[in-house]
VEXVOFI-612918 format. One line per 10 residues: number of its first residue (from 1); their letters; for each residue x, y negated, z of C-alpha. Coordinates in nm, 2 decimals. Example, Ala and Ser with C-alpha at 12.3 -4.5 7.8 and 13.67 -1.06 7.14 Angstrom:
2
1 = AS = 1.23:0.45:0.78 ~ 1.37:0.11:0.71;
This chain:
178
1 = XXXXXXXXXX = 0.00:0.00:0.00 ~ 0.13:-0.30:-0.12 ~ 0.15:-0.64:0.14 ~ -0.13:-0.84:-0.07 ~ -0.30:-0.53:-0.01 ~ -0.25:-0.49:0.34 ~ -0.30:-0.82:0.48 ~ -0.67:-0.82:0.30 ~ -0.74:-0.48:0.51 ~ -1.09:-0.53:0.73;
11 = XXXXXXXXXX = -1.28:-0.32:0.86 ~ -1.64:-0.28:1.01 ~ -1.87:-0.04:1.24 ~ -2.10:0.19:1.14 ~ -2.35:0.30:1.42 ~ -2.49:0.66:1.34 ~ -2.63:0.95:1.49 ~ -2.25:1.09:1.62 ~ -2.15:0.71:1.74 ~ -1.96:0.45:1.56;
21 = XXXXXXXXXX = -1.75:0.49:1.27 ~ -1.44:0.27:1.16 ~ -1.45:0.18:0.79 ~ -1.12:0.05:0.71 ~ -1.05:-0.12:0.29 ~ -0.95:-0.33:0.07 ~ -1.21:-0.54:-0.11 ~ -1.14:-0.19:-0.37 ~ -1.06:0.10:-0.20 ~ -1.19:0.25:0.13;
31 = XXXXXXXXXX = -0.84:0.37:0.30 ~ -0.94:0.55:0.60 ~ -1.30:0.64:0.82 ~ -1.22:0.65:1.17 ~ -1.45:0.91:1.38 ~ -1.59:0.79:1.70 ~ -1.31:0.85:1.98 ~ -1.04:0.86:1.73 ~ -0.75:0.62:1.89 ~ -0.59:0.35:1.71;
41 = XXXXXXXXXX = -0.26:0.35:1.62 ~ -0.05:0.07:1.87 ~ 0.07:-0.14:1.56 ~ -0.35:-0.16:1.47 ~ -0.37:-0.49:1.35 ~ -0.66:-0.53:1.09 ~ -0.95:-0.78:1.10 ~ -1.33:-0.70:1.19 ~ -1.55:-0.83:0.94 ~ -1.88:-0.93:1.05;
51 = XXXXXXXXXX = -2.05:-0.84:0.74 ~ -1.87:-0.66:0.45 ~ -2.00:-0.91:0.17 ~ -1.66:-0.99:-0.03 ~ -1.56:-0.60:0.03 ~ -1.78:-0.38:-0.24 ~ -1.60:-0.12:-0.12 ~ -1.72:-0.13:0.27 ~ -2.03:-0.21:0.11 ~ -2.06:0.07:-0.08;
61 = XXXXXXXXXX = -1.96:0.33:0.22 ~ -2.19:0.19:0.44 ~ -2.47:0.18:0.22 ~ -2.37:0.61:0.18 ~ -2.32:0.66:0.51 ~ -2.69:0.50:0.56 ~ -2.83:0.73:0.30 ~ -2.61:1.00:0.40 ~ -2.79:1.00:0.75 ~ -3.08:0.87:0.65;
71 = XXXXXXXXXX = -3.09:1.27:0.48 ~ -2.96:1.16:0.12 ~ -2.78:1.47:-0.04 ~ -2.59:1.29:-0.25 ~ -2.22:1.34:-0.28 ~ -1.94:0.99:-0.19 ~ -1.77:0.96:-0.54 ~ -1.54:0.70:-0.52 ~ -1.22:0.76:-0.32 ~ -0.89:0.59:-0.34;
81 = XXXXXXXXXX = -0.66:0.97:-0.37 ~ -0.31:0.77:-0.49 ~ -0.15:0.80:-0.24 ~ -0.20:1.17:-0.14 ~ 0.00:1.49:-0.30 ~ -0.17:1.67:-0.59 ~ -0.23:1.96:-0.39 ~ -0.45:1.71:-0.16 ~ -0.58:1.57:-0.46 ~ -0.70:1.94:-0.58;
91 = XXXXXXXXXX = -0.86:2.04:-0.24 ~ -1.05:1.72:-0.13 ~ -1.18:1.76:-0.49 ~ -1.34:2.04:-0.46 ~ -1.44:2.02:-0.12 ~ -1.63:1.68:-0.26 ~ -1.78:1.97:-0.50 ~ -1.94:2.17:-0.16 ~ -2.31:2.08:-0.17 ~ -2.49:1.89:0.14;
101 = XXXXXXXXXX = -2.64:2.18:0.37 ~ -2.36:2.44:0.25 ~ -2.01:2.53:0.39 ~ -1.71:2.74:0.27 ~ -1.44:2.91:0.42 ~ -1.06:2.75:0.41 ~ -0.98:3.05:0.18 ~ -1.30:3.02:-0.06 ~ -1.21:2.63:-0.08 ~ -0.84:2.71:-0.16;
111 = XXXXXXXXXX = -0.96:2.98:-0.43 ~ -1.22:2.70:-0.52 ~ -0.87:2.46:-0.59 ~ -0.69:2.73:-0.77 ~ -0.44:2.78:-0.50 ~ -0.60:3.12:-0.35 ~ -0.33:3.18:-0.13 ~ -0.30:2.84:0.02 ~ -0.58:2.88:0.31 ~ -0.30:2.73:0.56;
121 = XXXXXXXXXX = -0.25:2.46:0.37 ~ -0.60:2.38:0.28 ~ -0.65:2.39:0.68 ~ -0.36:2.12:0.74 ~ -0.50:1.89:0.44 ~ -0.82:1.91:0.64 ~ -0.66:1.81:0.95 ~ -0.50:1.53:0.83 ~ -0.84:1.41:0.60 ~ -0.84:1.01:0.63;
131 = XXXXXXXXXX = -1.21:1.04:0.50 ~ -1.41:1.24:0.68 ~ -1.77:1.30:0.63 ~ -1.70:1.11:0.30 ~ -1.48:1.43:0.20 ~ -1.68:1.68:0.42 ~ -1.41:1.85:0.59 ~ -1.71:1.93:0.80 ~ -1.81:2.22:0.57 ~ -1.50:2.41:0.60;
141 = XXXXXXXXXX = -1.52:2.72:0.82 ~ -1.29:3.00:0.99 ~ -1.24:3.32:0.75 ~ -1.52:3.46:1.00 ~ -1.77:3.20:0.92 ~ -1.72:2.99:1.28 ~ -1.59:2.65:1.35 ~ -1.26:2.57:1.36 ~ -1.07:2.22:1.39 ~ -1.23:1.90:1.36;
151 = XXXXXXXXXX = -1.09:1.56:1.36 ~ -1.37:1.42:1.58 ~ -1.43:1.80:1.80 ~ -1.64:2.08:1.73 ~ -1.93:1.97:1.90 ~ -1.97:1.69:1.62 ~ -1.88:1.95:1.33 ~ -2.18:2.11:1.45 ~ -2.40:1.82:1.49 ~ -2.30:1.73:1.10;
161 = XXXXXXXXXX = -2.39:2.06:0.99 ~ -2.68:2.04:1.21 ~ -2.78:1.72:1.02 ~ -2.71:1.90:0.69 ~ -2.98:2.18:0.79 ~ -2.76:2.46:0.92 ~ -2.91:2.64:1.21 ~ -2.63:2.83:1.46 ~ -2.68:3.13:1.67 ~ -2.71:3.20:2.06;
171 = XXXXXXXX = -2.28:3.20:2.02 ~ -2.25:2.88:1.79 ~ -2.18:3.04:1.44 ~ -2.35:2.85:1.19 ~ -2.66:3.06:1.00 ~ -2.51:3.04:0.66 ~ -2.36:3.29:0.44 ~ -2.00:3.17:0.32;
């Protein structure tokens, strides 16, 4: 990220049914979504914006976000991926291809890349996913169809995939066939 580009960094607060998310951009790009409880780096220096006229792109993710909870199935289709490794690139890709309401394992999403024996690797590009929800790391399960890892815990995993329409049973593994 260039300086220009960095000293025009806002972001604003998204209130939603799993607390309030950090939208951090440019007036082009969305560059990270900050999960509720996520800490801020020390050297966190960017502005608040009140309203994000002048930035289409906070716009734009907040108006998804709305429609996202609101029950929208829709998939976020504008991401700023430059500065990520192709091998990111591939798997946020098609994880961005995993409908609303459905999940995959880490191995199915790393077949789904082209990479099939990259399962590990898919599992640390989730981890580190500046876009959550946006890129629905959220749909990604355990070879054995149960939670594993989330940025923001695995109680709100499950409320997202609750929201999405997947049931769990009396253990906590999500109803779904992956």
């Amino acid at each position: 990220m260039s300086e220009s580009q960095r000293s025009s960094l806002k972001y604003i607060d998204f209130d939603s049914i799993i607390g309030t998310i950090r939208i951090e951009g440019t007036p082009d790009a969305i560059t990270r979504l900050r999960l509720p409880g996520e800490s801020l780096p020390s050297s966190y220096t960017i502005l608040q914006v009140q309203s994000s006229e002048g930035y289409p792109s906070l716009t734009g993710a907040c108006n998804w976000l709305k429609s996202y909870f609101g029950g929208s199935t829709d998939p976020w289709n504008v991401l700023e991926l430059a500065s990520m490794t192709d091998f990111t690139k591939e798997i946020y890709r098609a994880l961005s291809k995993v409908p609303f309401g459905s999940a995959i394992t880490y191995g199915q999403l790393a077949a789904m890349a082209g990479r099939p024996k990259a399962a590990r690797a898919v599992g640390r590009a989730m981890a580190t996913n500046p876009f959550p929800i946006l890129i629905p790391c959220h749909r990604v399960l355990g070879s054995d169809g149960s939670l594993h890892g989330y940025g923001g815990g695995l109680p709100m995993k499950r409320l997202l995939l609750e929201h999405e329409g997947i049931g769990f049973d009396s253990v906590g593994k999500p109803l779904i066939n992956v």
